[in-house]
Backbone as JSON, one array per atom type, in Angstrom:
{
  "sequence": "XXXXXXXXXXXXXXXXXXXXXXXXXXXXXXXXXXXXXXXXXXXXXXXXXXXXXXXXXXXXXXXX",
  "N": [[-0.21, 7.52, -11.63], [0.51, 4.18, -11.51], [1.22, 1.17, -9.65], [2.84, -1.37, -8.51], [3.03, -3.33, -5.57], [4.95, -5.53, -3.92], [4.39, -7.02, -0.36], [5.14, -8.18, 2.4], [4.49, -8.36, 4.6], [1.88, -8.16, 4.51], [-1.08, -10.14, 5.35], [-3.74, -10.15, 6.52], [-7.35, -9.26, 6.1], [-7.16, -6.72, 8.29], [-4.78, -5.45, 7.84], [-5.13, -4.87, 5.2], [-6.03, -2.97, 5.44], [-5.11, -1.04, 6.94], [-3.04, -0.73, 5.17], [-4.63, 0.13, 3.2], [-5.69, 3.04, 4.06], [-3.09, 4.37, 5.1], [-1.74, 4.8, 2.32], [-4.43, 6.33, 1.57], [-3.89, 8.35, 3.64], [-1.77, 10.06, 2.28], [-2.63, 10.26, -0.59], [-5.71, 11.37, -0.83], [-8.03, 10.28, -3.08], [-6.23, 7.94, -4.05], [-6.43, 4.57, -5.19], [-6.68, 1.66, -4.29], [-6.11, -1.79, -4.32], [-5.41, -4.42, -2.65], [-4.11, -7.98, -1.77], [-4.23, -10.31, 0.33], [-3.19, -12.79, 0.18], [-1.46, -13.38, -1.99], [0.1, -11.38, -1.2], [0.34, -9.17, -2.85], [-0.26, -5.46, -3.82], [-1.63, -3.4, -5.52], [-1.71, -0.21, -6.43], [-3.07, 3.04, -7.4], [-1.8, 6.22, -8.05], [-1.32, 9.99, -7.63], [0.82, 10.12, -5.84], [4.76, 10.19, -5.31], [6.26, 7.2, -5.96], [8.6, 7.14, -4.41], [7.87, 8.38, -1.57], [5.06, 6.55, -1.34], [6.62, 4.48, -0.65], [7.77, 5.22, 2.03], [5.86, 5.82, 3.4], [4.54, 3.43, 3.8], [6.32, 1.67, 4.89], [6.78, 3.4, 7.65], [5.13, 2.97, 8.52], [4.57, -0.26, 8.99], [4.78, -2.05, 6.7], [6.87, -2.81, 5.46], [7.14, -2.61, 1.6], [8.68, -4.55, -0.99]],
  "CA": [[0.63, 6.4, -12.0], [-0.12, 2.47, -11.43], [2.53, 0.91, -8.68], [2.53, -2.23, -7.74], [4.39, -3.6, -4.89], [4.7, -6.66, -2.77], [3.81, -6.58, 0.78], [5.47, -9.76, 2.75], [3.57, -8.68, 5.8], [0.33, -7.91, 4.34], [-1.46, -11.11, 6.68], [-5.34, -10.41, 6.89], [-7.79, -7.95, 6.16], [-7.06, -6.02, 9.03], [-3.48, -5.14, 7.22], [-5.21, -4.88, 3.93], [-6.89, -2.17, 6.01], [-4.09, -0.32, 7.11], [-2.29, -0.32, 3.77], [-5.26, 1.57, 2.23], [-5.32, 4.07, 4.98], [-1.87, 4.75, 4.55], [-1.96, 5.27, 0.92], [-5.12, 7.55, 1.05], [-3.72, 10.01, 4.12], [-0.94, 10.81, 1.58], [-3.88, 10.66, -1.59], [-7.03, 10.87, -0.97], [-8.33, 9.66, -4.4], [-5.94, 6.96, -4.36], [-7.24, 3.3, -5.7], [-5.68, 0.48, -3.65], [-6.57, -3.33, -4.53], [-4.4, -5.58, -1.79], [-4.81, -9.77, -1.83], [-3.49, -10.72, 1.51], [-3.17, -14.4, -0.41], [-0.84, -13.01, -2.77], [0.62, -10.4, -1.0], [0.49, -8.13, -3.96], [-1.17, -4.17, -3.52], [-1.45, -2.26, -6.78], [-1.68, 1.51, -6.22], [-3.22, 4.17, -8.39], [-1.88, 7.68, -7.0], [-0.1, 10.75, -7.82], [1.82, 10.6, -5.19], [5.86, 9.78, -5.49], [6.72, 5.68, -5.23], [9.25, 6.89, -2.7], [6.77, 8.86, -0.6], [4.17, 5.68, -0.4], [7.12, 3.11, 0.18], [8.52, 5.57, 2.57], [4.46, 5.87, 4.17], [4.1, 1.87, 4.32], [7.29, 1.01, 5.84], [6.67, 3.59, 8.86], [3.35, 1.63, 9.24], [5.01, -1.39, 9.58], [4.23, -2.67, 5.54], [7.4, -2.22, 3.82], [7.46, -3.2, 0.13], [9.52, -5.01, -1.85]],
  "C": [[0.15, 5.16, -11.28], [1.72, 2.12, -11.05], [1.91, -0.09, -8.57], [3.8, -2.84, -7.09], [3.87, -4.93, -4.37], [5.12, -6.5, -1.36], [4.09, -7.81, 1.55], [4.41, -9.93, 4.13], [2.06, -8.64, 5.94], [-0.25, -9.52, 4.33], [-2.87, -11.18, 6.24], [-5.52, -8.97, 6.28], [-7.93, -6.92, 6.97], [-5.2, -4.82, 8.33], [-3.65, -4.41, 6.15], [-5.95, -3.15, 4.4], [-6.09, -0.64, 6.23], [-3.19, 0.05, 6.17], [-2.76, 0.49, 3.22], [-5.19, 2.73, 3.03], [-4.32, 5.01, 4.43], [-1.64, 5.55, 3.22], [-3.04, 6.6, 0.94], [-5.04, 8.5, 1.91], [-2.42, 10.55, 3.1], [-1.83, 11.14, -0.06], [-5.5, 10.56, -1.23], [-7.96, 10.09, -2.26], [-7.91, 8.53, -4.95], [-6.79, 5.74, -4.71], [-6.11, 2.64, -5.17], [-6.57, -1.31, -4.08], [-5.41, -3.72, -3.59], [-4.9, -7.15, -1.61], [-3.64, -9.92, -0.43], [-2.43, -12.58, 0.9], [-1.82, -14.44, -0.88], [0.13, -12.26, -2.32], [0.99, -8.91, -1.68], [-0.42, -6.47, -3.45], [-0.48, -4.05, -4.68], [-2.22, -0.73, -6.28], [-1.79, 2.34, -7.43], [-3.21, 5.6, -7.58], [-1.09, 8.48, -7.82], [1.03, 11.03, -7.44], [2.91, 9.84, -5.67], [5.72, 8.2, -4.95], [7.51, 6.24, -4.0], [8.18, 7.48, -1.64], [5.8, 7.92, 0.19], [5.67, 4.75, -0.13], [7.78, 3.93, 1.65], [7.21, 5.57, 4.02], [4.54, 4.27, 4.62], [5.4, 1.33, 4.98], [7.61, 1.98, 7.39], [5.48, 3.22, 9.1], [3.25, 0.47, 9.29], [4.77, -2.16, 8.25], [5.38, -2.44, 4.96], [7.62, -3.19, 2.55], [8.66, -3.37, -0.3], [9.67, -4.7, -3.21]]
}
C-alpha cells in the first residue's frame, strides 16, 4: 500500500535519514521518498499505517 504522511519535524537530511530507517526495520523492501522542504514522506510498505505511525512517533517523527 502507498501512505503518505506529513512529518512537521522532518528538518534536514539527517531526519530524512532516520525516517527511512525506521520504516525499513519494520519492512525491509519498503520505498520511502521524504522532502524535508515539504515535509511530506510517501511510503510504499506492507506493513499496517498504524504500525509505521506508531514506529515514527517512538523515533521522535510523528505524522500527521
Amino acid at each position: 500500500m502507498t501512505l503518505e504522511f506529513t512529518i512537521p519535524k522532518l528538518a534536514c537530511s539527517a531526519c530524512v535519514e532516520t525516517v527511512t530507517t525506521t520504516v525499513r526495520d519494520l519492512d525491509a523492501n519498503a520505498e520511502v521518498q521524504a522532502d524535508p522542504t515539504t515535509k511530506q514522506v510517501l511510503i510504499v510498505s506492507t506493513t499496517p499505517e498504524t504500525d509505521l505511525r506508531q514506529a515514527l512517533t517512538a523515533a521522535g517523527y510523528p505524522p500527521t
